[in-house]
N, CA, C and O atoms as a Tinker XYZ file with bonds, in Angstrom:
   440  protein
     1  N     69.260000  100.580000  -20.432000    73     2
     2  CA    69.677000   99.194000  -20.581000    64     1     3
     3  C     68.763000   98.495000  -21.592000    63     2     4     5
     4  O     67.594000   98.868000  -21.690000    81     3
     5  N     69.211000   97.559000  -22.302000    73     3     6
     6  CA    68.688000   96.823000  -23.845000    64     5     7
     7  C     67.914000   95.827000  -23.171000    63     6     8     9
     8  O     68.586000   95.382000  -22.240000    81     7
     9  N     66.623000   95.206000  -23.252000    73     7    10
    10  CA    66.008000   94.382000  -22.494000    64     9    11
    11  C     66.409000   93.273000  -24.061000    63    10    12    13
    12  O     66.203000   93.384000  -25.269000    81    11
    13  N     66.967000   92.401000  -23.294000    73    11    14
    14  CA    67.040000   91.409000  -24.141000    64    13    15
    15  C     66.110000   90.482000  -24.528000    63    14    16    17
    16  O     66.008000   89.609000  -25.390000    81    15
    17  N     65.479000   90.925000  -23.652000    73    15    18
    18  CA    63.684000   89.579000  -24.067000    64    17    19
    19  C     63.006000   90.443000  -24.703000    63    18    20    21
    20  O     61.795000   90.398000  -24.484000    81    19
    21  N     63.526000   91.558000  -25.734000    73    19    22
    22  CA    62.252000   92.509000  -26.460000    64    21    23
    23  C     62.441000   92.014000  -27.593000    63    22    24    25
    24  O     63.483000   92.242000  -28.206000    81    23
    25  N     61.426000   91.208000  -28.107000    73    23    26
    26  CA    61.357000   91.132000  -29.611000    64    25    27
    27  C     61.058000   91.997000  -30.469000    63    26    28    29
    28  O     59.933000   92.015000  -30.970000    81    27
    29  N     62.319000   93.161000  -30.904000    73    27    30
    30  CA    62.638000   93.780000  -32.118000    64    29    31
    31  C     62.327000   93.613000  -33.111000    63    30    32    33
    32  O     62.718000   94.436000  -33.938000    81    31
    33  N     61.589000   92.642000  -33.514000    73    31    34
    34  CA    60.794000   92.236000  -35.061000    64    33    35
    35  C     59.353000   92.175000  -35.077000    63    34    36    37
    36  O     58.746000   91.754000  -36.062000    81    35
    37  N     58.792000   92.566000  -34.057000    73    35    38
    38  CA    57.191000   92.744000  -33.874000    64    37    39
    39  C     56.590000   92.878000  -34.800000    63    38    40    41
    40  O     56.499000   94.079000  -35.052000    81    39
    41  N     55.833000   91.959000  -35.866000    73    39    42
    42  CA    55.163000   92.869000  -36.947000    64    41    43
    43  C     53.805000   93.012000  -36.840000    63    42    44    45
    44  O     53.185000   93.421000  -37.822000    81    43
    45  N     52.971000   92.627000  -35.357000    73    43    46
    46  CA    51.838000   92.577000  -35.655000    64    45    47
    47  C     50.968000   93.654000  -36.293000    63    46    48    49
    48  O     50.957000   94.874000  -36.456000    81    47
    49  N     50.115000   92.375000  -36.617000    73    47    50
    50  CA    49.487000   93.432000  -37.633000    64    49    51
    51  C     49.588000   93.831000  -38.960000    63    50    52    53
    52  O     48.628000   94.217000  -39.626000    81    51
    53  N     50.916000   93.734000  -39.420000    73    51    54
    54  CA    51.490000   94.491000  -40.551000    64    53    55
    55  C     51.507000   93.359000  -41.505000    63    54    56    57
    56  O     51.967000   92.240000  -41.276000    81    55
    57  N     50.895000   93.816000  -42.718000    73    55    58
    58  CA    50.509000   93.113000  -43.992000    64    57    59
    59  C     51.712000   92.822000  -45.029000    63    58    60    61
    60  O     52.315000   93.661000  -45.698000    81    59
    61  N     51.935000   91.260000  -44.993000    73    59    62
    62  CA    52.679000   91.236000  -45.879000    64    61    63
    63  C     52.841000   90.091000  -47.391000    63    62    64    65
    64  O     52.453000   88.927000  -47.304000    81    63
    65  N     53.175000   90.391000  -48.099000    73    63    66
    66  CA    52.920000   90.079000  -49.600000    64    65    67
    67  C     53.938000   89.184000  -49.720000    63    66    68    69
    68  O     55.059000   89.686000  -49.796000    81    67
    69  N     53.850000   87.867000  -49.761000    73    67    70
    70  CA    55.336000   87.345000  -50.310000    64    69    71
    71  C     54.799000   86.318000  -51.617000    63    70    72    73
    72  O     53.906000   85.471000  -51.603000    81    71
    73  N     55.773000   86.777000  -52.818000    73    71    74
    74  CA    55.011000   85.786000  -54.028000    64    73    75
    75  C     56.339000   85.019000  -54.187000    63    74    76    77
    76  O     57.475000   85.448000  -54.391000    81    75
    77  N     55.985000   84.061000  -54.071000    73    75    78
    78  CA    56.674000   82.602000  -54.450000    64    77    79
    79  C     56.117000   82.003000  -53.112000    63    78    80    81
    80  O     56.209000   80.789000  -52.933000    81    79
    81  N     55.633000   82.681000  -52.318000    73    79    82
    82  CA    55.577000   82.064000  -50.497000    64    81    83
    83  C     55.205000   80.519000  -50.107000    63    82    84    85
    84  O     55.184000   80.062000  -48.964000    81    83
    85  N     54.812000   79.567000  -51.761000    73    83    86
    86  CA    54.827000   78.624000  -51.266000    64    85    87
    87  C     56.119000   77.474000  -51.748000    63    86    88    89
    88  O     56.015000   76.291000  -51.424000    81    87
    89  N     57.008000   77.847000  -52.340000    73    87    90
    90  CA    58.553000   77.560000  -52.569000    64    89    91
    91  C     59.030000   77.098000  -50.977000    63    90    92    93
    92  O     58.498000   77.393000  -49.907000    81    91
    93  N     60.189000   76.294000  -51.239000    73    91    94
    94  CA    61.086000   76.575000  -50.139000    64    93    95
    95  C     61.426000   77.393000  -49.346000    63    94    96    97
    96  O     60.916000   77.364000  -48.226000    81    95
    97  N     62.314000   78.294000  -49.650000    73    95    98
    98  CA    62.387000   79.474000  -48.794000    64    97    99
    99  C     61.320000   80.282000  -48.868000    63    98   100   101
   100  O     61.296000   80.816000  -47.759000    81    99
   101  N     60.057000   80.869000  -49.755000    73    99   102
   102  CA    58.727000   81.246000  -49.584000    64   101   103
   103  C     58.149000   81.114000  -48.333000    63   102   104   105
   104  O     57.880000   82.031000  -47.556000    81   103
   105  N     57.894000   79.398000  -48.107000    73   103   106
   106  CA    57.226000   78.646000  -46.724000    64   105   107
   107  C     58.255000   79.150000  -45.794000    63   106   108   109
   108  O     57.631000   79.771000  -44.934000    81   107
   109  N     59.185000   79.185000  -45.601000    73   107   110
   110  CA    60.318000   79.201000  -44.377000    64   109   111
   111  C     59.799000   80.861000  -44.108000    63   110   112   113
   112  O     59.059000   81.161000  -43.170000    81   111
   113  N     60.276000   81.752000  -45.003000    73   111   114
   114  CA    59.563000   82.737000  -44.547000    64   113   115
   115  C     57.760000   83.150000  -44.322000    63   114   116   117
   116  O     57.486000   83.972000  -43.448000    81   115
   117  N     57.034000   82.752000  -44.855000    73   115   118
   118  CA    55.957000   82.635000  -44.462000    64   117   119
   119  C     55.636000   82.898000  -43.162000    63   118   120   121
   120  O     55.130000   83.813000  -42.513000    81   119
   121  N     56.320000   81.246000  -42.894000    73   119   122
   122  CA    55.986000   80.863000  -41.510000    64   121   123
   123  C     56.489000   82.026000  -40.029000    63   122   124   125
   124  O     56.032000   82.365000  -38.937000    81   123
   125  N     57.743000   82.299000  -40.925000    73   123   126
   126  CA    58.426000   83.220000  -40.004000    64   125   127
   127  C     57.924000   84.471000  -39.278000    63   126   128   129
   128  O     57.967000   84.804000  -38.093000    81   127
   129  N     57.307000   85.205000  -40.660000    73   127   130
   130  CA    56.683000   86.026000  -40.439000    64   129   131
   131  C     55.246000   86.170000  -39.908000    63   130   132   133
   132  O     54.720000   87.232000  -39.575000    81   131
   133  N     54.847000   85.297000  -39.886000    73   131   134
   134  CA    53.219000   84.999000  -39.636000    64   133   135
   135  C     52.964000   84.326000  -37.916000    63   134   136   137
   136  O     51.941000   84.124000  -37.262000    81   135
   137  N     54.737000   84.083000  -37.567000    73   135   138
   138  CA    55.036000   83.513000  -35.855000    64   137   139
   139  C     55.269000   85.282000  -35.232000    63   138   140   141
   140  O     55.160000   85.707000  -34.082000    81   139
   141  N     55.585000   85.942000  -36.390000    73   139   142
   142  CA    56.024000   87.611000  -35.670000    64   141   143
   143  C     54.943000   88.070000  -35.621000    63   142   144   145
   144  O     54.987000   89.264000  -35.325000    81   143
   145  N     53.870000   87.658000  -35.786000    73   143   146
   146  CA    52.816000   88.813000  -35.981000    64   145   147
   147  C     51.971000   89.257000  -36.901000    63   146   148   149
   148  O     51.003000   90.017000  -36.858000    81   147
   149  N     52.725000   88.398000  -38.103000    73   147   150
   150  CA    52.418000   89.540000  -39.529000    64   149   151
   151  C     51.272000   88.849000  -40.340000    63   150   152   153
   152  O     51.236000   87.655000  -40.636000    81   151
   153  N     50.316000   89.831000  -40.657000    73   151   154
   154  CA    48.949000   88.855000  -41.699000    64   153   155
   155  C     49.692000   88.610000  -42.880000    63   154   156   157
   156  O     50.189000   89.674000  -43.248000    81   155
   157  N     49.953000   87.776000  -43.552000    73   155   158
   158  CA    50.470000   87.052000  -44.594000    64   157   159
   159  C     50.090000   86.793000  -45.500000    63   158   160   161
   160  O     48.994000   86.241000  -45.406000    81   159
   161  N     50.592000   86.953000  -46.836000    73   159   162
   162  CA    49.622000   86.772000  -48.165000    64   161   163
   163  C     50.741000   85.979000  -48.869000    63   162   164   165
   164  O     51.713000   86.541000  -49.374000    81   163
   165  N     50.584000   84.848000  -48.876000    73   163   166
   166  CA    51.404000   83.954000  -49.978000    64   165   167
   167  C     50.596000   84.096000  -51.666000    63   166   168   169
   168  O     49.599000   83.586000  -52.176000    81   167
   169  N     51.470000   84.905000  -52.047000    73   167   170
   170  CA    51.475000   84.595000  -53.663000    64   169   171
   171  C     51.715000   83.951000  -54.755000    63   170   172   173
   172  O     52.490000   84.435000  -55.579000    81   171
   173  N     50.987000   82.518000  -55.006000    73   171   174
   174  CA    51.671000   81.996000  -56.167000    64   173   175
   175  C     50.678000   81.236000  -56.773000    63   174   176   177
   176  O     49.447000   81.211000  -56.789000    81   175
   177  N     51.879000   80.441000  -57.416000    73   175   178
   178  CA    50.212000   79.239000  -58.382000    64   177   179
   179  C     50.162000   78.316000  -57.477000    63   178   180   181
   180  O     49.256000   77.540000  -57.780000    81   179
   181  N     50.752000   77.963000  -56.380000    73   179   182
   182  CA    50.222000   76.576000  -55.879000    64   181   183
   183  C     50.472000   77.043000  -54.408000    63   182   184   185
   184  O     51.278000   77.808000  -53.877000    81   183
   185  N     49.174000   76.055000  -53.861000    73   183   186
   186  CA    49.223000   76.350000  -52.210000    64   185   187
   187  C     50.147000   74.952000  -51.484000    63   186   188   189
   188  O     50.583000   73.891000  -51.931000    81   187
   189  N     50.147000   75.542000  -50.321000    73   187   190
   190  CA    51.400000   74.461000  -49.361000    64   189   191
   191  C     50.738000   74.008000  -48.717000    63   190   192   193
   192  O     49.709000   74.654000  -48.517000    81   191
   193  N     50.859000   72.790000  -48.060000    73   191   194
   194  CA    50.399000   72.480000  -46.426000    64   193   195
   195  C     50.793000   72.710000  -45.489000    63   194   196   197
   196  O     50.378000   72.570000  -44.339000    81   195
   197  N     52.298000   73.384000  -46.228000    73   195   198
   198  CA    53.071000   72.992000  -44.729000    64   197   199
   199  C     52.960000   74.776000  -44.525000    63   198   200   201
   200  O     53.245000   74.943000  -43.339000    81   199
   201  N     52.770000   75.698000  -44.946000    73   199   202
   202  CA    52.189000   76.808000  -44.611000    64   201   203
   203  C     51.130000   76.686000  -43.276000    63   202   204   205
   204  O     50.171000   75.923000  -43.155000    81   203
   205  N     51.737000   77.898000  -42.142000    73   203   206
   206  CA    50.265000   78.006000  -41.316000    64   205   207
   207  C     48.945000   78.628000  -41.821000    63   206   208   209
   208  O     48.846000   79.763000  -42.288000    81   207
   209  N     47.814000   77.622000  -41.646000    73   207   210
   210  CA    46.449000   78.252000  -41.609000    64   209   211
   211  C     45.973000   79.423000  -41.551000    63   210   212   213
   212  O     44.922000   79.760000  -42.097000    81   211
   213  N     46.789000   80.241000  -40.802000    73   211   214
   214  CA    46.171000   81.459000  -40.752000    64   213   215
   215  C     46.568000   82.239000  -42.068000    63   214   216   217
   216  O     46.006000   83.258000  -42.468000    81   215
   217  N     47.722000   81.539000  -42.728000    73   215   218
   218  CA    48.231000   82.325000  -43.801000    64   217   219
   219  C     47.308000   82.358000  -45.059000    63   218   220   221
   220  O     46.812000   81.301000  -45.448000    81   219
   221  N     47.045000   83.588000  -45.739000    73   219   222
   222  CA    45.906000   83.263000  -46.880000    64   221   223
   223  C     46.597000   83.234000  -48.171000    63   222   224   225
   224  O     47.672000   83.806000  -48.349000    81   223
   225  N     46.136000   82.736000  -48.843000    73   223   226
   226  CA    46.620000   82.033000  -50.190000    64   225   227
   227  C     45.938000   82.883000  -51.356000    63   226   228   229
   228  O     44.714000   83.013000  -51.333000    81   227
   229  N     46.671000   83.450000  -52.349000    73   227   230
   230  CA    46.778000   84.048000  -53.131000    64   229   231
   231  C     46.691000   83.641000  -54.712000    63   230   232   233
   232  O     47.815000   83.662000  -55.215000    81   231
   233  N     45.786000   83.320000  -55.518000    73   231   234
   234  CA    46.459000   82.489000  -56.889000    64   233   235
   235  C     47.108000   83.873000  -57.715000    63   234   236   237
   236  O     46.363000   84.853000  -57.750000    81   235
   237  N     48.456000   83.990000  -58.376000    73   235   238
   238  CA    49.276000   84.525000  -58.260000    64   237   239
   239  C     50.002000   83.887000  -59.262000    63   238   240   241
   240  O     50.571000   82.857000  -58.902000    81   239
   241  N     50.182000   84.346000  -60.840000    73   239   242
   242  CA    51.604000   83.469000  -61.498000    64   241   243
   243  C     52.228000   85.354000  -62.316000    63   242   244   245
   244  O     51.843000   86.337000  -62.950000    81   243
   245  N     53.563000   84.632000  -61.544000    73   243   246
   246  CA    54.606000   85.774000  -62.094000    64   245   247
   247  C     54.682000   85.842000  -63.713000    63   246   248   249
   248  O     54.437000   86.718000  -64.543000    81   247
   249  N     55.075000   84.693000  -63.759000    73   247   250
   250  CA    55.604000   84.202000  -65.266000    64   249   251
   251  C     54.514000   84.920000  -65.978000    63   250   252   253
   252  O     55.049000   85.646000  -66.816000    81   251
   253  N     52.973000   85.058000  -66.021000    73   251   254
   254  CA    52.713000   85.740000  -67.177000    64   253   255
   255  C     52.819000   87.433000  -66.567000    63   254   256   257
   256  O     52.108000   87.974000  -65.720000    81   255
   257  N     53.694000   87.860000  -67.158000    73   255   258
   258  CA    54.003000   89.657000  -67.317000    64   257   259
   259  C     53.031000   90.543000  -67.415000    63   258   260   261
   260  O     52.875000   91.440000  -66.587000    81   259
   261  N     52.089000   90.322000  -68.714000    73   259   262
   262  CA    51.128000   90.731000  -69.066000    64   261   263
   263  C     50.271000   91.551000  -68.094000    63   262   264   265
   264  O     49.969000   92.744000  -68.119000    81   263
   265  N     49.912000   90.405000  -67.080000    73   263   266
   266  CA    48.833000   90.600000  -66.397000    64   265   267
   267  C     49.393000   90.627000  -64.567000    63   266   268   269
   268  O     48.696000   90.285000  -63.612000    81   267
   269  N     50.762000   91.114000  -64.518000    73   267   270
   270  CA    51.344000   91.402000  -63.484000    64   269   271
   271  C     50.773000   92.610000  -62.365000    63   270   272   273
   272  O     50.656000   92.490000  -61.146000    81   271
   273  N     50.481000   93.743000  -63.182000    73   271   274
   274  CA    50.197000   95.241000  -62.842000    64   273   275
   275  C     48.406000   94.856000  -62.495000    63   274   276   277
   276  O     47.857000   94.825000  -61.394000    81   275
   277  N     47.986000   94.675000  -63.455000    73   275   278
   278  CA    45.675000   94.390000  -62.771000    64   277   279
   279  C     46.072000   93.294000  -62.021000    63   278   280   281
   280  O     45.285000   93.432000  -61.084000    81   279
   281  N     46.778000   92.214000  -61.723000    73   279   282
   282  CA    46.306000   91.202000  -60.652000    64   281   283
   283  C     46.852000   91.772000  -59.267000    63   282   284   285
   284  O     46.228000   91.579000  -58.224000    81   283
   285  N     48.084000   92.505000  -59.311000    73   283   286
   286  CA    48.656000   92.829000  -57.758000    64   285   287
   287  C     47.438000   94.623000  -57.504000    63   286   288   289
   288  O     46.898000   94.724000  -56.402000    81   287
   289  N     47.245000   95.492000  -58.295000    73   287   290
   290  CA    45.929000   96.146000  -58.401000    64   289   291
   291  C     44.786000   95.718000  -57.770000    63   290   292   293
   292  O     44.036000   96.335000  -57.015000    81   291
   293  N     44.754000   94.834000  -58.084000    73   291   294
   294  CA    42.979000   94.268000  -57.729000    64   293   295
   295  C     43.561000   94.078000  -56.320000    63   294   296   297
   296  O     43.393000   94.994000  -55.516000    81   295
   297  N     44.372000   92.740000  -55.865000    73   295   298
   298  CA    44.948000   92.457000  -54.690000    64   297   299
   299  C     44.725000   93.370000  -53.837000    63   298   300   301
   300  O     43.974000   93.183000  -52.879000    81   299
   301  N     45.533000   94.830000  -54.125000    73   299   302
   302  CA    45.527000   95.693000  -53.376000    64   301   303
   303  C     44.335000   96.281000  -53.013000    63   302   304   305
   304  O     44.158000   96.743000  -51.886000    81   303
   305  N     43.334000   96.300000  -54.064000    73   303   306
   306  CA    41.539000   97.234000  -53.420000    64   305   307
   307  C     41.365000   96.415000  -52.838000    63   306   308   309
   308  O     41.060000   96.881000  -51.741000    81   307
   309  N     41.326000   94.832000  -52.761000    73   307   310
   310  CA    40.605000   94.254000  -52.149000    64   309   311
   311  C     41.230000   93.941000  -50.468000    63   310   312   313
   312  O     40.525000   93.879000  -49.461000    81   311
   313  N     42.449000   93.806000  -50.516000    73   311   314
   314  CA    43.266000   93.222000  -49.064000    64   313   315
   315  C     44.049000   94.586000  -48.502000    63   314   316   317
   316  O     44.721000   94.519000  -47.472000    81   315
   317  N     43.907000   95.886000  -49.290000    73   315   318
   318  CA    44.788000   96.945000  -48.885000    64   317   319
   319  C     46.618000   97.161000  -49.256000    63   318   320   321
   320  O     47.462000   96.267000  -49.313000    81   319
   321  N     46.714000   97.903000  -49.359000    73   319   322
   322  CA    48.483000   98.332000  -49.863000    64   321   323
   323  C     48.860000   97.163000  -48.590000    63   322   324   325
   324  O     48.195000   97.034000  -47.562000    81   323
   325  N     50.039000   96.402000  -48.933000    73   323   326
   326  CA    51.161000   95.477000  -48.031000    64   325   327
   327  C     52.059000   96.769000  -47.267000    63   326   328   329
   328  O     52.362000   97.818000  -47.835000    81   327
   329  N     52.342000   96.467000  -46.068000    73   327   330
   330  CA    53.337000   97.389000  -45.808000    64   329   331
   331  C     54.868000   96.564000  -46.298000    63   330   332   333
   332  O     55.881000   97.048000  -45.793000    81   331
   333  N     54.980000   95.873000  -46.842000    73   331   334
   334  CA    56.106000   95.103000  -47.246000    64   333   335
   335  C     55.365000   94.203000  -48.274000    63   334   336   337
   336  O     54.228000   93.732000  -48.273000    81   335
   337  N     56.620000   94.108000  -49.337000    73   335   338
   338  CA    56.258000   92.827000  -50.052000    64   337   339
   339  C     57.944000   92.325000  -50.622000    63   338   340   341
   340  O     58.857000   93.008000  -51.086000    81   339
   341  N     57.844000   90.850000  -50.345000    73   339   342
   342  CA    58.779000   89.745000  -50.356000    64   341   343
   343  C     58.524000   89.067000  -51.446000    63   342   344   345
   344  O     57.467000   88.450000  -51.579000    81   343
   345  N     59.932000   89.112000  -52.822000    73   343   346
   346  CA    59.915000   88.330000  -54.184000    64   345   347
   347  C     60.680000   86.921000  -53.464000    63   346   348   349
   348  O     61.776000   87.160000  -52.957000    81   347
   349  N     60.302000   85.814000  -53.402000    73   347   350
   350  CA    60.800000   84.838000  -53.496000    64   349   351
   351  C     60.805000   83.659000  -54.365000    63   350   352   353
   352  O     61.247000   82.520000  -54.212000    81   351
   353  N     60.066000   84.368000  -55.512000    73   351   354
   354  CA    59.404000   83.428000  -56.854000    64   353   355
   355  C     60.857000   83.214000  -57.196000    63   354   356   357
   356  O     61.746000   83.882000  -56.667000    81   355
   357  N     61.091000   82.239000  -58.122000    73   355   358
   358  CA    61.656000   81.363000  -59.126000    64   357   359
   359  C     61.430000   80.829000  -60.090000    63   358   360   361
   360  O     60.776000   79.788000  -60.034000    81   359
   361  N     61.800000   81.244000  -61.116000    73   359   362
   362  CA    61.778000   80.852000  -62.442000    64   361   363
   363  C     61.239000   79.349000  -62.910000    63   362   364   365
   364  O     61.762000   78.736000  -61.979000    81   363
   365  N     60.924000   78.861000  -63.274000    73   363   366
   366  CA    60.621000   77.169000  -63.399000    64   365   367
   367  C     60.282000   76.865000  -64.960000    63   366   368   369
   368  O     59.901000   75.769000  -65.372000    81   367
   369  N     60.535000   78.295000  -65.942000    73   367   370
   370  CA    60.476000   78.065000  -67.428000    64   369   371
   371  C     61.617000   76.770000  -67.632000    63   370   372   373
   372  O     62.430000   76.534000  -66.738000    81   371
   373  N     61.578000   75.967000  -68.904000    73   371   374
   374  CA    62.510000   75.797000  -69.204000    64   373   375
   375  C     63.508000   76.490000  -70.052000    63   374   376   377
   376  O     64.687000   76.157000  -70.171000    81   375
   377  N     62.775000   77.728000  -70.769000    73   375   378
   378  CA    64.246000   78.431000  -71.095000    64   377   379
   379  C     64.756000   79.275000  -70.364000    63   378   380   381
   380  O     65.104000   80.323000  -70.909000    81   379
   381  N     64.962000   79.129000  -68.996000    73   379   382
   382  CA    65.130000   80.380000  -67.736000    64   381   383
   383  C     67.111000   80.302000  -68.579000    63   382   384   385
   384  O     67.948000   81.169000  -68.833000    81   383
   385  N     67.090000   79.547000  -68.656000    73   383   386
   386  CA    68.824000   79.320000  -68.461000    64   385   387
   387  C     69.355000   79.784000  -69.629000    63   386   388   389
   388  O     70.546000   79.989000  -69.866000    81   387
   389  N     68.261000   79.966000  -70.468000    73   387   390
   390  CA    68.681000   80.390000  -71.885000    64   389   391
   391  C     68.711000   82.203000  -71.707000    63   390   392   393
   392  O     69.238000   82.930000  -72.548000    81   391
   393  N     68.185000   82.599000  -70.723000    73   391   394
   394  CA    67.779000   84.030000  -70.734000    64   393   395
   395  C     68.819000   85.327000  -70.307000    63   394   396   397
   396  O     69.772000   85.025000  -69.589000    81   395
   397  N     68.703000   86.452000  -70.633000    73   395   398
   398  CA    69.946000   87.472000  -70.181000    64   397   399
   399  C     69.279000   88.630000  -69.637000    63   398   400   401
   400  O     68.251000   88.826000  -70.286000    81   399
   401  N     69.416000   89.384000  -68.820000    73   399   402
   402  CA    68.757000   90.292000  -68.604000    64   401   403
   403  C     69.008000   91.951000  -69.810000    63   402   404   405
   404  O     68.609000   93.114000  -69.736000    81   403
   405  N     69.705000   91.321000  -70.618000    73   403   406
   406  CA    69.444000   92.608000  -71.600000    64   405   407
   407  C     68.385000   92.198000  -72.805000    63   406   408   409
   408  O     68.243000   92.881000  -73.820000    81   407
   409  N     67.825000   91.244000  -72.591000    73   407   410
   410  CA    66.700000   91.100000  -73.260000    64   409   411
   411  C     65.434000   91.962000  -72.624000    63   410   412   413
   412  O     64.851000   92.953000  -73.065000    81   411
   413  N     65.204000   91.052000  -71.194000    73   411   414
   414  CA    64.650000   91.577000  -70.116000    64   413   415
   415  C     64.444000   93.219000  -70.549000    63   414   416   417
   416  O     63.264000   93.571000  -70.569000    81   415
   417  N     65.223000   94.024000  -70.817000    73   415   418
   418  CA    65.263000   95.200000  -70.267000    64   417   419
   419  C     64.640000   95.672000  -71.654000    63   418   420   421
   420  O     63.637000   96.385000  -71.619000    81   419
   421  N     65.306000   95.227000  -73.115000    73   419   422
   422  CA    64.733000   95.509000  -73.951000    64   421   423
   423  C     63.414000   95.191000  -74.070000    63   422   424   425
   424  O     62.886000   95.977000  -74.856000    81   423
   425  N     62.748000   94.495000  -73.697000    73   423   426
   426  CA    61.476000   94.121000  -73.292000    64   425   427
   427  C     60.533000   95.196000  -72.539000    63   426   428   429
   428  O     59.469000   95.702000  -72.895000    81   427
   429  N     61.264000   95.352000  -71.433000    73   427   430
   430  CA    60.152000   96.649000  -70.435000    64   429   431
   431  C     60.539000   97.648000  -70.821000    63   430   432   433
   432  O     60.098000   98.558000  -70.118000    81   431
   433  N     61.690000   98.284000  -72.269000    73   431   434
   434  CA    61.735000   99.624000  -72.347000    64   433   435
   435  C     60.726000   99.975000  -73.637000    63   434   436   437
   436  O     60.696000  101.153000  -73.993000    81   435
   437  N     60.071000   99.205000  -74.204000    73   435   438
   438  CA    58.935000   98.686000  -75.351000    64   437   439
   439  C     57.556000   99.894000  -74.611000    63   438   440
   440  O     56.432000   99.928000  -75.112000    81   439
């Protein structure tokens, strides 16, 4: 028999990476995950309030590419591999709207 009072989403313990985490839906999940159990690493350029305390804050900008691969690197020697990691970043260039992803691609096949 299914015990219905078993919370199936248990994450204690389990490390997780979310970059945009202080966005809208970022914080919503944050929070979510960090009520399940989970040590939490919000990734971005700006911290929240409305984030819980226990959650640690990350300075973190997507937008420069460059330096994508040594900053989540370092992250990792220092806080350990995430057993999960959550993209919830968003664009906030102003030429996001101008952009196509076959540029994109010509770009990372360089």
């Amino acid at each position: 028999m299914l015990d219905l009072n078993m919370n199936i989403f248990k994450l204690n313990a389990k490390k997780i990476f979310v970059i945009g985490g202080s966005g809208l839906i970022g914080t919503e999940i944050c929070n979510q995950l960090q009520s399940l159990g989970a040590r939490v690493y919000n990734l971005d350029v700006n911290k929240n309030s409305k984030l819980h305390p226990k959650i640690n804050f990350l300075k973190f900008d997507i937008s420069k590419d460059k330096f994508i691969e040594r900053k989540l690197t370092s992250f990792f020697k220092i806080y350990g591999t995430p057993n999960s990691m959550i993209n919830c970043s968003y664009p906030t260039k102003k030429s996001w709207p101008n952009s196509d992803f076959k540029s994109v691609k010509k770009k990372n096949d360089k």
